[in-house]
C-alpha positions as CSV (number, residue, x, y, z in Angstrom):
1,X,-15.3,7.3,-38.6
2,X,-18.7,6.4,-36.4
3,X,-18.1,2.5,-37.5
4,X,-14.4,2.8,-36.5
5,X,-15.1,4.2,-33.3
6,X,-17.5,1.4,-32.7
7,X,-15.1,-1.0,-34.1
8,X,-12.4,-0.1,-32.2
9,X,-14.4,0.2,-29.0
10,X,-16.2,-3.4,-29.2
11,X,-12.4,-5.2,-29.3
12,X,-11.5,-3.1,-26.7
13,X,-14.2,-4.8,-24.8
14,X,-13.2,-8.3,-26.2
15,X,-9.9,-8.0,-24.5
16,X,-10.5,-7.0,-21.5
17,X,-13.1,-9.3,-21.4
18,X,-10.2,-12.3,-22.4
19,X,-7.9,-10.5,-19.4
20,X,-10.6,-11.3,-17.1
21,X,-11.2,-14.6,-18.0
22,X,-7.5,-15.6,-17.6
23,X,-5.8,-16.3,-14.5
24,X,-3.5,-13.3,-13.2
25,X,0.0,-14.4,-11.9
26,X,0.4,-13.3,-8.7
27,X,3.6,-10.4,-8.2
28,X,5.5,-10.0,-5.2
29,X,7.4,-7.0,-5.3
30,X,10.3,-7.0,-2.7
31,X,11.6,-3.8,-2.5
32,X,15.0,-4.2,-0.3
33,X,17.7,-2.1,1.1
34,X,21.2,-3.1,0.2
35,X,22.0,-5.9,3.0
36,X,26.0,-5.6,2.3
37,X,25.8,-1.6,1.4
38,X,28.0,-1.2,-1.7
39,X,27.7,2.3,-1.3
40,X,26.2,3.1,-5.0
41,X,23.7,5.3,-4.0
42,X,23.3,8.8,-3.5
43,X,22.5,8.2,-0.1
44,X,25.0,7.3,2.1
45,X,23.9,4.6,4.9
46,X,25.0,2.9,7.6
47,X,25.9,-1.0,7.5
48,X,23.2,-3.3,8.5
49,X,25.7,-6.0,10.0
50,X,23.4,-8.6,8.3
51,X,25.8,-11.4,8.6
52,X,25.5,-11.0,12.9
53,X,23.6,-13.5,14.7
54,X,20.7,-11.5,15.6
55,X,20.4,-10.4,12.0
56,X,20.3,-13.7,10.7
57,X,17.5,-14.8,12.5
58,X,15.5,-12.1,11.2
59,X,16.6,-12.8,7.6
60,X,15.2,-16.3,8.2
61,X,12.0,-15.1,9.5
62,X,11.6,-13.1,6.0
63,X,12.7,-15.9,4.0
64,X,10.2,-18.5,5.7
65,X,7.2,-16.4,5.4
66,X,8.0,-16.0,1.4
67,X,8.5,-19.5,0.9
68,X,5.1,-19.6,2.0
69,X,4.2,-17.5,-1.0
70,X,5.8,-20.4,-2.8
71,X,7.1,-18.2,-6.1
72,X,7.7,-20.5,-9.1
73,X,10.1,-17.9,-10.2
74,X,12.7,-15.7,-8.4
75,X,13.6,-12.5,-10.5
76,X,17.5,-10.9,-8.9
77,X,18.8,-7.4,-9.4
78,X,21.5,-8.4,-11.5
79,X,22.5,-7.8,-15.0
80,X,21.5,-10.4,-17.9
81,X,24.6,-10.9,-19.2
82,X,25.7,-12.5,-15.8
83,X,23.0,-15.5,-15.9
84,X,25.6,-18.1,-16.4
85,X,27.9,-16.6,-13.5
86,X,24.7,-16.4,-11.5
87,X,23.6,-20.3,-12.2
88,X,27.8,-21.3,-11.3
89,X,27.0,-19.6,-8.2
90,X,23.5,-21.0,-7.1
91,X,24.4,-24.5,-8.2
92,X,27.7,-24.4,-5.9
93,X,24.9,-22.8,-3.1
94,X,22.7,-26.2,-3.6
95,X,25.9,-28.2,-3.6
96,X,27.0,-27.1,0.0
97,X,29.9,-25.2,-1.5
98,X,29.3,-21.6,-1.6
99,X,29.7,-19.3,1.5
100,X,26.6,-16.5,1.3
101,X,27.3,-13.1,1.4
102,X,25.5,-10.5,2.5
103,X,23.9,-9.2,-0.1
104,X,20.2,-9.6,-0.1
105,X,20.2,-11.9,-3.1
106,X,22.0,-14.2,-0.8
107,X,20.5,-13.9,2.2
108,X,16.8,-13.7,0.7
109,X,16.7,-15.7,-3.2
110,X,19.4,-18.1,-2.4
111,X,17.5,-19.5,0.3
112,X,14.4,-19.3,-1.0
113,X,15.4,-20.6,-4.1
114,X,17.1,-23.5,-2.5
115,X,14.3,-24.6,-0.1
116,X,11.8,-24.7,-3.1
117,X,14.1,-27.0,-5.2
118,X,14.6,-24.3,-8.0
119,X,16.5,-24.7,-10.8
120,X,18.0,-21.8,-10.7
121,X,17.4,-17.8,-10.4
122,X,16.8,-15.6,-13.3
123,X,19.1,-12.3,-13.5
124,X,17.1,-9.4,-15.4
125,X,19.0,-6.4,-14.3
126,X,19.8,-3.6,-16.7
127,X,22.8,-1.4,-15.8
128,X,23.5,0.7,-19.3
129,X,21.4,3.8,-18.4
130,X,22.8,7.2,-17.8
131,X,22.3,9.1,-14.3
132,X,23.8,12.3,-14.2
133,X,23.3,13.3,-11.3
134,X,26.0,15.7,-10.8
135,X,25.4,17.3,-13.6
136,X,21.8,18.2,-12.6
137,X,23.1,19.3,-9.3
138,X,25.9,21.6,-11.6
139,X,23.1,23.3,-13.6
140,X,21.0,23.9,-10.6
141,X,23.3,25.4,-9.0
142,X,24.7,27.6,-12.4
143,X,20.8,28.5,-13.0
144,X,21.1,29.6,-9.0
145,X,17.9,27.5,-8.4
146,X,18.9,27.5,-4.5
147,X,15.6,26.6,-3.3
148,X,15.5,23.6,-5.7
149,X,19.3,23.1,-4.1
150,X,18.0,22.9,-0.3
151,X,15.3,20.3,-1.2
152,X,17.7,18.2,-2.5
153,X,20.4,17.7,-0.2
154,X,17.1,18.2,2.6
155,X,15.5,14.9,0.9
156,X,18.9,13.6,0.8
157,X,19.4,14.0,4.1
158,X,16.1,12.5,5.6
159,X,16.4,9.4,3.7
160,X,19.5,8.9,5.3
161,X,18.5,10.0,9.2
162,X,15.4,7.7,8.6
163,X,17.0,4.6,7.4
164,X,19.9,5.0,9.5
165,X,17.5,5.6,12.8
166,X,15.7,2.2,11.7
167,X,18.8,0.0,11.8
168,X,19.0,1.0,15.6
169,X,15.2,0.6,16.0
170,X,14.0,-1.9,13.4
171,X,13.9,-5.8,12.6
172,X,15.1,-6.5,9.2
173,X,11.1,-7.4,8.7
174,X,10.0,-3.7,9.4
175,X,12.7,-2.3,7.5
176,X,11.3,-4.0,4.6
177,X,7.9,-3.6,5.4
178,X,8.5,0.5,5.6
179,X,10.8,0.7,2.3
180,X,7.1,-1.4,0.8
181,X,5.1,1.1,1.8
182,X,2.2,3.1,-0.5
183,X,3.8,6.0,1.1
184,X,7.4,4.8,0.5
185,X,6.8,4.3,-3.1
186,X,4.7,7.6,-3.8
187,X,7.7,9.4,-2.3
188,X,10.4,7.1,-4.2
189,X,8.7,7.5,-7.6
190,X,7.5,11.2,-7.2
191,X,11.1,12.4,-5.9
192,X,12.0,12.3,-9.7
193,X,9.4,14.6,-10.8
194,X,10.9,16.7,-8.6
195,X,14.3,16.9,-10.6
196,X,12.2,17.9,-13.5
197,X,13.0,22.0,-13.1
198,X,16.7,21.5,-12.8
199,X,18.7,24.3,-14.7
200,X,18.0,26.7,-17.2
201,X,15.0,26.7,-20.1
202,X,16.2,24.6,-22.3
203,X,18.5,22.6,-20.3
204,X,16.4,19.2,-20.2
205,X,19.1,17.2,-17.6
206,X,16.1,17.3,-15.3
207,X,13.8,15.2,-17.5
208,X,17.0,13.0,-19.4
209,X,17.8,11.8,-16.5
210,X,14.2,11.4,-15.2
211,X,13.8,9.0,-18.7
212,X,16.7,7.2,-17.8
213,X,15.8,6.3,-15.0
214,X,12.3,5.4,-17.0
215,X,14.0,3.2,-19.4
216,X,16.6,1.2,-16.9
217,X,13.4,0.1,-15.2
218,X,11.4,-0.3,-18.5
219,X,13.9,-2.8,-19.6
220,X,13.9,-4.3,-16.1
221,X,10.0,-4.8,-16.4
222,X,10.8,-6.3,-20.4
223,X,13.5,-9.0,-19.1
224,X,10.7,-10.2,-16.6
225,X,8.0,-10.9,-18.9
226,X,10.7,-12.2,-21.7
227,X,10.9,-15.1,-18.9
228,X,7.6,-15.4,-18.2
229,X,5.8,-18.5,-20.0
230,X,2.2,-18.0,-19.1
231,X,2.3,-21.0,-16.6
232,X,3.7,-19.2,-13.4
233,X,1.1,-19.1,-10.5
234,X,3.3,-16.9,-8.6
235,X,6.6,-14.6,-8.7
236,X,9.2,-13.2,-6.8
237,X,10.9,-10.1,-8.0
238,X,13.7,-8.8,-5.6
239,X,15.6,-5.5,-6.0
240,X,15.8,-2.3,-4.4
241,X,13.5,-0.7,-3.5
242,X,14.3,2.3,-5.8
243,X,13.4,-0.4,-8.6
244,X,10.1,-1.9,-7.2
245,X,8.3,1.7,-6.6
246,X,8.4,2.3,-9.9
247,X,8.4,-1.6,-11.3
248,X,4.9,-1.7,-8.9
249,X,3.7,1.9,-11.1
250,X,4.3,0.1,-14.2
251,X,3.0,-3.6,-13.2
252,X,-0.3,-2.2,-12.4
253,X,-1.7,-1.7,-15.5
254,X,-0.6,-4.8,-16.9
255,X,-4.0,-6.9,-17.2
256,X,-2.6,-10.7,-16.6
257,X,-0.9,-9.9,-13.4
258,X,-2.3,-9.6,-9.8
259,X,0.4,-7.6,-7.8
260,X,0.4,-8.6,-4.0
261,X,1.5,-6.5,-0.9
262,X,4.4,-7.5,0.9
263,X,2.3,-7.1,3.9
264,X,0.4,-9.7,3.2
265,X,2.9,-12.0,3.0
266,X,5.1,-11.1,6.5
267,X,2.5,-10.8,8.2
C-alpha cells in the first residue's frame, strides 16, 4: 500500500511537472449581457439600444481592444448543431452581404472574427438541459419556505435595478467590465447554491436543477476543448455572463490553460 502511495504520488509530480513545462493557452472569458435582449432570462431587462449611434461606437471600442488580444479562436454561445448555419452566416458577413444584428455575437465575434481573417467561428453551445425553475419556486412556496421566497424575487429584483441603472449610466465597456467582475462571478455562481434548500426533505428540485445547470456548462467547457488542437496561443470565448462565471470556476483548474482578466484587455 506504502509503494502505491509512493507510486501514485511520484506521477503525480511527473505531470504537473509536464503541465509546467508546456505553454498554457491564454483564455479570455467574455462574459456579456444580451445586446438584442431576447428576453430568456429570469430577469427581465431593459433594451440596450445597441444598434444606436452612440452605442456603436462603444461596441467598436470593445472590439478593437480584443483584436489586440489577437484570439486564434472565437468560441459563440450557440448550439453545435448550428455550425453550418453559423459558417453561411459569417461567410455572407466577410462577403459584404449580411446586415449585423444586435446580438453580441454580431456586434462583438463577427467583427473580430472578420478583422483577423478567420475562417470562421466555432458554435459550442449546449441547449438540452433542464431548468425548472418554476417548479422550485412551486415547492418553495408548498414547503412555505417564505424566507427562502423573499430572497429570491429580492435577488431577482436587484439584478434587474442594477443592470437596468447601468444602461442609463454605463458605456457598453463598463457594463462588461462589471458583469467580469470577481465579485460578479462569486455572486453569479454562488446564487445557485442558494436554490439548494428549495422544498421539502426529500424534494431534490433544488440540487437537479443546480446539476443542470452543472452539466449545460460542463458540456459547454467539453465542446471547447473538443476544438482545441494544442497549437492555439490564445482564445476567445463569448457568452453570457451566467456561462463564463462558472466556465472561469471550471477553467481554473485546468493545468494547460492560463485564464486572463477581461480587465486586462479593455484597459
Amino acid at each position: 500500500m506504502k509503494q502505491l502511495f509512493i507510486l501514485c504520488l511520484f506521477c503525480s509530480f511527473i505531470v504537473m511537472a509536464g503541465n509546467a513545462q508546456q505553454k498554457k493557452t491564454k483564455v479570455l472569458l467574455l462574459g456579456s449581457f444580451h445586446f438584442d435582449n431576447p428576453g430568456l432570462d429570469v430577469a427581465k431587462f431593459e433594451n440596450a439600444n445597441i444598434l444606436s449611434a452612440g452605442r456603436q461606437a462603444e461596441v467598436l471600442e470593445v472590439v478593437e481592444k480584443i483584436k489586440q488580444f489577437r484570439p486564434d479562436k472565437i468560441f459563440i454561445e450557440m448550439p453545435v448543431e448550428r455550425q453550418q448555419k453559423l459558417d453561411s452566416s459569417f461567410n455572407k458577413y466577410k462577403a459584404g452581404e449580411l446586415k449585423l444584428s444586435a446580438s453580441e455575437t454580431h456586434q462583438i465575434a463577427y467583427r473580430v472574427a472578420k478583422e483577423l481573417n478567420h475562417p470562421g467561428l466555432y458554435a459550442v453551445d449546449y441547449t438540452e438541459a433542464n431548468f425548472p425553475f418554476d417548479s422550485l419556486m412551486k415547492s418553495a412556496t408548498a414547503a412555505k419556505q417564505f424566507e427562502f421566497l423573499g430572497m429570491v424575487q429580492q435577488t431577482i429584483g436587484a439584478i434587474e435595478k442594477e443592470f437596468n441603472e447601468s444602461l442609463k449610466t454605463k458605456t457598453v465597456k463598463e457594463i462588461l467590465l462589471q458583469h467580469n467582475s470577481p465579485e460578479y462571478m462569486k455572486t453569479a455562481v454562488g446564487v445557485y447554491y442558494e436554490f439548494l434548500i428549495a422544498g421539502e426533505k426529500g424534494n431534490h428540485v433544488g440540487s437537479y436543477l443546480t446539476s443542470e445547470w452543472w452539466r449545460r456548462n460542463m458540456v459547454i467547457y467539453e465542446n471547447i476543448l473538443k476544438r482545441l488542437d494544442g497549437k492555439e496561443e490564445r482564445i476567445l470565448i463569448l457568452f453570457g455572463s451566467g456561462h463564463t462565471s462558472l466556465l472561469h470556476e471550471m477553467m481554473k483548474y485546468n493545468q494547460k490553460m492560463e485564464l486572463v482578466p477581461l480587465a486586462d484587455v479593455l484597459k
